[in-house]
Backbone as CSV, one residue per row, in Angstrom:
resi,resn,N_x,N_y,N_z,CA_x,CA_y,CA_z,C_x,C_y,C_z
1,UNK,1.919,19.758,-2.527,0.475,19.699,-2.533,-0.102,20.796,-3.438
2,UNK,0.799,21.899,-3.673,0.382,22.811,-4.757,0.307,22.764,-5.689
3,UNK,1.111,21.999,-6.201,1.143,21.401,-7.806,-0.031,20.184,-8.158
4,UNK,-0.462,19.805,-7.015,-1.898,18.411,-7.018,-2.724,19.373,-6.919
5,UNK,-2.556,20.087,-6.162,-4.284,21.046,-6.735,-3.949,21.433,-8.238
6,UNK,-3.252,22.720,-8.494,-2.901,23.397,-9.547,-3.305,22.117,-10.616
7,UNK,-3.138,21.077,-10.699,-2.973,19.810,-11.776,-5.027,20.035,-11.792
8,UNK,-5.009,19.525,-10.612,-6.442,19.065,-10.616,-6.988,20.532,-11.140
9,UNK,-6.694,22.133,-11.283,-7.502,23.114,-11.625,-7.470,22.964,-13.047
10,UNK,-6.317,22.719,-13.785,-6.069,22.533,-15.316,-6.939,20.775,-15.974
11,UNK,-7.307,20.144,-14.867,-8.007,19.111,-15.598,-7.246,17.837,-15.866
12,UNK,-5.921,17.989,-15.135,-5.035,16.854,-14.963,-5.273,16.098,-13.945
13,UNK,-5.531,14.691,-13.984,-5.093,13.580,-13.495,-4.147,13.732,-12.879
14,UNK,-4.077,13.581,-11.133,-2.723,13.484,-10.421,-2.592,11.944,-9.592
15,UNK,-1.757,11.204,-10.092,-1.597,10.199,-9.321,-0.298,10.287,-8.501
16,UNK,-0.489,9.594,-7.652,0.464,9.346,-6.585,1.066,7.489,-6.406
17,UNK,2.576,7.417,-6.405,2.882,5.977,-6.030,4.265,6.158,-6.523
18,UNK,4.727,4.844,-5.915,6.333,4.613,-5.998,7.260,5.519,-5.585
19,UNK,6.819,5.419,-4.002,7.042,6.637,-2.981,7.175,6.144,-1.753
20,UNK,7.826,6.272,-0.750,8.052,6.246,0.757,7.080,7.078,1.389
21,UNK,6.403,7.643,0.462,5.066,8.510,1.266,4.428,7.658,2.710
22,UNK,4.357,8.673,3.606,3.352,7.869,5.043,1.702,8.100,4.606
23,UNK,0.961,7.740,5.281,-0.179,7.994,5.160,-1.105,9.553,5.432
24,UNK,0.260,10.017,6.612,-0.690,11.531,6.701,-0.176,11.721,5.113
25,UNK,0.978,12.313,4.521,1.124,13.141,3.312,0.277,12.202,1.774
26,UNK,-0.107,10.802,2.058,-0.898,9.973,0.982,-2.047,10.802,1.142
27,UNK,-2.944,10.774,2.455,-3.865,11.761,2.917,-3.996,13.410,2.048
28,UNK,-2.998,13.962,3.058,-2.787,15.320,2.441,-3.057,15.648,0.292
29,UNK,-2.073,14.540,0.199,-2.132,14.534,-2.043,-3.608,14.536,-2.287
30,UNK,-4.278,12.795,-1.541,-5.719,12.995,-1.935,-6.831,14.137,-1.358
31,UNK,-6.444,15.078,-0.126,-7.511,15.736,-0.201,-6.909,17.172,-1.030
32,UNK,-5.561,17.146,-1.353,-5.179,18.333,-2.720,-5.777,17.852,-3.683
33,UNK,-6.126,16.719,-4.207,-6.866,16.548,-5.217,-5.922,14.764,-6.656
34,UNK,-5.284,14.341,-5.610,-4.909,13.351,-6.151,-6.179,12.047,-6.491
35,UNK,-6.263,11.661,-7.424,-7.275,10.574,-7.440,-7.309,9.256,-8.470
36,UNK,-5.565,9.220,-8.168,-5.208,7.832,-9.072,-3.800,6.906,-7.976
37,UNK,-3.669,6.361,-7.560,-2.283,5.460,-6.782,-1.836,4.314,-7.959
38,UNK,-0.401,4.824,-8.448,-0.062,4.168,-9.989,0.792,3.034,-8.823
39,UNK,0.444,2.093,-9.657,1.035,0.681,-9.188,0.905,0.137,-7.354
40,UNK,-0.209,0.318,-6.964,-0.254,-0.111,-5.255,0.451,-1.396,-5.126
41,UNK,1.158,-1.358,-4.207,2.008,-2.097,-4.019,3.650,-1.895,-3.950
42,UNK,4.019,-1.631,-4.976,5.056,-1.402,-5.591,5.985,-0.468,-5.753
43,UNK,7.298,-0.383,-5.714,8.338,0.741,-5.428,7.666,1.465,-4.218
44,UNK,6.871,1.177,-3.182,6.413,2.226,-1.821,6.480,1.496,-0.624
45,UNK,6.398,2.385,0.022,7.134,1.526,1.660,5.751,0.825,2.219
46,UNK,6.283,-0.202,2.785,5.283,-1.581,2.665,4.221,-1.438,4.183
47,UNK,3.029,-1.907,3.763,2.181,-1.717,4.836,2.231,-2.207,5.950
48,UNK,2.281,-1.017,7.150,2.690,-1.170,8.333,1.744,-0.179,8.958
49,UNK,1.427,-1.432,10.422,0.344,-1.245,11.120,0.204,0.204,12.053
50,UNK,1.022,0.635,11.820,1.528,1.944,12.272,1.245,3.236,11.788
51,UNK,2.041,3.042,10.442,2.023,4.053,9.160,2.036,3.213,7.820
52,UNK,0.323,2.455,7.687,0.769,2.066,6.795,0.819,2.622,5.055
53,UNK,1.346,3.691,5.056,1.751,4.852,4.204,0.486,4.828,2.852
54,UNK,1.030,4.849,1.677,0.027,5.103,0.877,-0.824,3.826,0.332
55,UNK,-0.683,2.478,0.796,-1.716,1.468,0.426,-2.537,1.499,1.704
56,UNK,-2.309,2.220,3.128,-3.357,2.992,3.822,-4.529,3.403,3.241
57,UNK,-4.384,4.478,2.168,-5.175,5.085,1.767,-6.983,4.155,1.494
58,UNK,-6.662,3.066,0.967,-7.829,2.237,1.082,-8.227,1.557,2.340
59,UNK,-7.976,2.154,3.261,-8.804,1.931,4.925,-8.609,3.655,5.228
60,UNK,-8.727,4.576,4.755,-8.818,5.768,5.321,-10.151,6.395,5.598
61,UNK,-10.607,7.347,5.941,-11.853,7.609,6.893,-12.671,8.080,5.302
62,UNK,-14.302,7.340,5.681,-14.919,7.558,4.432,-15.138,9.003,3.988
63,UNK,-14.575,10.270,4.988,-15.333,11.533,4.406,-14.006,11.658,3.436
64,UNK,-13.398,10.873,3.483,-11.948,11.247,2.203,-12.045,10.559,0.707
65,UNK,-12.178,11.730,-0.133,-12.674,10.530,-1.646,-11.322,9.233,-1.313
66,UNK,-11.933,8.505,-2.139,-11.291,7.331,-2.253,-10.628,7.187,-3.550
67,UNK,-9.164,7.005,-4.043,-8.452,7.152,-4.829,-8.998,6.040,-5.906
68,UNK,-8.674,5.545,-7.248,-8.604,4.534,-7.982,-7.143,3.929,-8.080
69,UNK,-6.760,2.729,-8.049,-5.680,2.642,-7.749,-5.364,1.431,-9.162
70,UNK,-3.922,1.493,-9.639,-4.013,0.823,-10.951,-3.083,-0.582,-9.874
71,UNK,-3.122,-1.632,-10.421,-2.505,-3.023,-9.777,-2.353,-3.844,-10.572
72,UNK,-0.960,-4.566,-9.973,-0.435,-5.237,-10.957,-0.838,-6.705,-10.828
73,UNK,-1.979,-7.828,-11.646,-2.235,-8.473,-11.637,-1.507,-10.182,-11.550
74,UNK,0.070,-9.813,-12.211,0.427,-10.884,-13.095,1.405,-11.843,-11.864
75,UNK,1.061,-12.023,-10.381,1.465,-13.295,-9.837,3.152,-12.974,-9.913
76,UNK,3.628,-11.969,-10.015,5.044,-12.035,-9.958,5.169,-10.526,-9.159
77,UNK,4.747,-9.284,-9.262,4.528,-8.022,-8.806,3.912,-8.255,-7.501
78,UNK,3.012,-8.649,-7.049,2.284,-8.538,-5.959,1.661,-10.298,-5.843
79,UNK,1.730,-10.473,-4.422,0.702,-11.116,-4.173,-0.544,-11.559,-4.196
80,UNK,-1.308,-13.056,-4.589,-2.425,-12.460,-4.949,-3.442,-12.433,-4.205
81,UNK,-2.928,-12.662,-2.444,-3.865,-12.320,-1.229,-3.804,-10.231,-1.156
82,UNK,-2.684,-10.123,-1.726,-2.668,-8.521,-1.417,-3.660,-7.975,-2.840
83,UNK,-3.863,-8.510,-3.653,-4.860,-7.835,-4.524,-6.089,-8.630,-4.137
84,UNK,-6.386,-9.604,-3.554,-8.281,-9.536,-2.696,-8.393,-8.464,-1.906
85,UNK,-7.432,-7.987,-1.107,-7.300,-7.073,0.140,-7.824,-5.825,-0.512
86,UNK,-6.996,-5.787,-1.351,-6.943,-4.268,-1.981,-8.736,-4.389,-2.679
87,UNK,-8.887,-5.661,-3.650,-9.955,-5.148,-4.272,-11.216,-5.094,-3.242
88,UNK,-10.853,-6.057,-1.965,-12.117,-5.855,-1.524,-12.517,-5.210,-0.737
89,UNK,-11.235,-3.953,-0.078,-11.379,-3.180,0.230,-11.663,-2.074,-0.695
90,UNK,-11.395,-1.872,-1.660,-12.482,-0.600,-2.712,-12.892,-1.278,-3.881
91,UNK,-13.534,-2.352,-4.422,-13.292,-2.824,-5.878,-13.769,-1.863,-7.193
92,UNK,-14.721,-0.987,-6.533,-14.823,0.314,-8.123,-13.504,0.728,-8.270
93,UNK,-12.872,0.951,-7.443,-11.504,1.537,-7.542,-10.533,0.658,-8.212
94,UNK,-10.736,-0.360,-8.653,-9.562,-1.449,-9.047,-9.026,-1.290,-10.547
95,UNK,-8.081,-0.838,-10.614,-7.602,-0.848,-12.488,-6.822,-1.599,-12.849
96,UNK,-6.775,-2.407,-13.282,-6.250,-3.822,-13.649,-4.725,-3.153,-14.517
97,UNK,-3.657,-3.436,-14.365,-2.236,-3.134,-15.259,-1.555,-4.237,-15.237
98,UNK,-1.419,-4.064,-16.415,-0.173,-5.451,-16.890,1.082,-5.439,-16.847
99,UNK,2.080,-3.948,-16.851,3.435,-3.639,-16.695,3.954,-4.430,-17.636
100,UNK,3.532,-4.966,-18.716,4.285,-5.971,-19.613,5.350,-5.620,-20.452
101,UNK,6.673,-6.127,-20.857,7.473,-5.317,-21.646,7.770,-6.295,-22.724
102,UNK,8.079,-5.461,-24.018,8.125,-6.796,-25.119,8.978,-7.458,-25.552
103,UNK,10.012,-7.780,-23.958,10.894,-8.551,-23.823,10.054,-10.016,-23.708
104,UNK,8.836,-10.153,-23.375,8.076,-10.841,-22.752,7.752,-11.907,-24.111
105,UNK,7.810,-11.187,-24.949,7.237,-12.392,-26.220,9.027,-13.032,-26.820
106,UNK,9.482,-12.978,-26.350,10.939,-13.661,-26.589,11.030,-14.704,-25.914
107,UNK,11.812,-15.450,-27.097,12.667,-16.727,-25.879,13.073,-16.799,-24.595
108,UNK,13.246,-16.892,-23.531,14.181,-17.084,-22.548,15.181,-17.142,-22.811
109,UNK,15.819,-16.225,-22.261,17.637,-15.668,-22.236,18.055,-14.540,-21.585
110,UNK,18.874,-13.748,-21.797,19.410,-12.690,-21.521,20.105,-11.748,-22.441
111,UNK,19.061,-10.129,-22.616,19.122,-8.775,-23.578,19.814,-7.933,-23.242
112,UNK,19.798,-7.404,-24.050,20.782,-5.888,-23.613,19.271,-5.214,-23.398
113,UNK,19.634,-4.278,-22.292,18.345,-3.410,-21.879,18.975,-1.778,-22.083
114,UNK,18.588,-1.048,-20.576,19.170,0.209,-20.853,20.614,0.648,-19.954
115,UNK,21.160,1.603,-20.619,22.146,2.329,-19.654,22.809,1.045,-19.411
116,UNK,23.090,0.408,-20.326,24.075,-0.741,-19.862,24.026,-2.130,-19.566
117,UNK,22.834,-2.036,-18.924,22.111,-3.002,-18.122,21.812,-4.195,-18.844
118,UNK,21.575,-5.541,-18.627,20.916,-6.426,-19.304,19.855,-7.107,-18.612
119,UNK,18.771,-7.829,-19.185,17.612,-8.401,-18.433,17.338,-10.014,-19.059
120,UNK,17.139,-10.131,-18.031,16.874,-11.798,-18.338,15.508,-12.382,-18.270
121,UNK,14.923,-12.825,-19.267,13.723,-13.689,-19.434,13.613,-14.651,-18.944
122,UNK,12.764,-15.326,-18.132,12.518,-16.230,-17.479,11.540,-16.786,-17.799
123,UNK,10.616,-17.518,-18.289,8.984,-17.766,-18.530,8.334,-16.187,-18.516
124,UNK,7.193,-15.998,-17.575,6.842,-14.657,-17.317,7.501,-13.466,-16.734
125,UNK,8.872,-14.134,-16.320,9.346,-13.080,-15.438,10.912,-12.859,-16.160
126,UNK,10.927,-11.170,-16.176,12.013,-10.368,-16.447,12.475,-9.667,-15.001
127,UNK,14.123,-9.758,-15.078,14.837,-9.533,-14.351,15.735,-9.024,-14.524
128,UNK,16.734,-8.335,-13.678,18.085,-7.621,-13.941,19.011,-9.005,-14.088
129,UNK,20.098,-9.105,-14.758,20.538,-9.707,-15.197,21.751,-10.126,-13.775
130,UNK,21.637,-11.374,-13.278,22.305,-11.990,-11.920,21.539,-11.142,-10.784
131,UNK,20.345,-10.693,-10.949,19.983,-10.527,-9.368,18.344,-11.022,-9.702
132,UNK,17.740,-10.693,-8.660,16.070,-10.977,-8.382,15.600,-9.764,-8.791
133,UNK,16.009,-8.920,-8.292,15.491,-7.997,-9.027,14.231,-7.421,-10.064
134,UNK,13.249,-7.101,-9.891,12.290,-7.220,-11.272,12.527,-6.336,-12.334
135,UNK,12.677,-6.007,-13.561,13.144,-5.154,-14.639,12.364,-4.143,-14.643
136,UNK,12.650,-3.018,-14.153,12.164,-1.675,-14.399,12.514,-0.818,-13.386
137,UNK,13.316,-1.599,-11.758,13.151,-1.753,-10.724,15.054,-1.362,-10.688
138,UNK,15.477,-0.458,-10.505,17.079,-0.200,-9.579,17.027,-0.670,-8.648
139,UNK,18.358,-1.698,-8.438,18.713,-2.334,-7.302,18.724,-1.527,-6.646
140,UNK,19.216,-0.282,-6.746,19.530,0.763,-5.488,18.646,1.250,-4.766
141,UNK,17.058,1.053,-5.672,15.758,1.038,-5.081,15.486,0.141,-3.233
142,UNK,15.878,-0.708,-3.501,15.443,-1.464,-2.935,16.212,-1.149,-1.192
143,UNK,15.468,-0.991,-0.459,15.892,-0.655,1.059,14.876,-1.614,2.014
């Protein structure tokens, strides 16, 4: 939380996402001074009625600024009942991201990517090469 203030004293942008964060420590970043959530939805532990960790943050108590959160539009990343939710629970806050890679203007097939790896084109959707997987995304991610 020292380094989200310290950011915010120098005039940096601190976002928060693609994290197992709960909602108290999502809490805690935004009142250190976090005020961006990069990709809601995505790579973070999924909303639960309990702790529902940092896509919480857009039902959190109004004396807490309210983050801007960037989302991934394109019908393959997220749902697109979970982006009404999201926008209509804050819509000034909504930043539209495309995550697009320029594997995307290619044929359908299968590339060499990184560290070894290969990815497969599908219509709109890139993948690790024999899994579901989405490309950008370590299987090992996934719990």
């Amino acid at each position: 939380m020292n380094v989200i203030s310290e950011c915010k004293k120098r005039g940096i942008v601190f976002s928060i996402g693609h994290s197992t964060a709960g909602i108290e420590t999502a809490e805690m970043a935004v009142q250190s001074g976090a005020t961006l959530i990069t990709h809601l939805f995505n790579a973070m532990r999924q909303l639960h009625h309990r702790d529902p960790g940092i896509v919480g943050l857009l039902g959190s108590e109004d004396t807490l600024p309210r983050p801007y959160y960037g989302i991934i539009c394109d019908g393959i990343h997220i749902h697109k009942s979970c982006v009404k939710l999201a926008y209509r629970s804050h819509p000034k806050g909504a930043i539209l991201v495309t995550d697009a890679m320029a594997y995307l203007g290619l044929p359908n097939g299968t590339y060499d990517w990184t560290n070894g790896k290969k990815i497969t084109k599908e219509g709109m959707r890139l993948h690790l090469e024999n899994e579901e997987t989405i490309a950008g995304r370590q299987s090992s991610q996934l719990n």
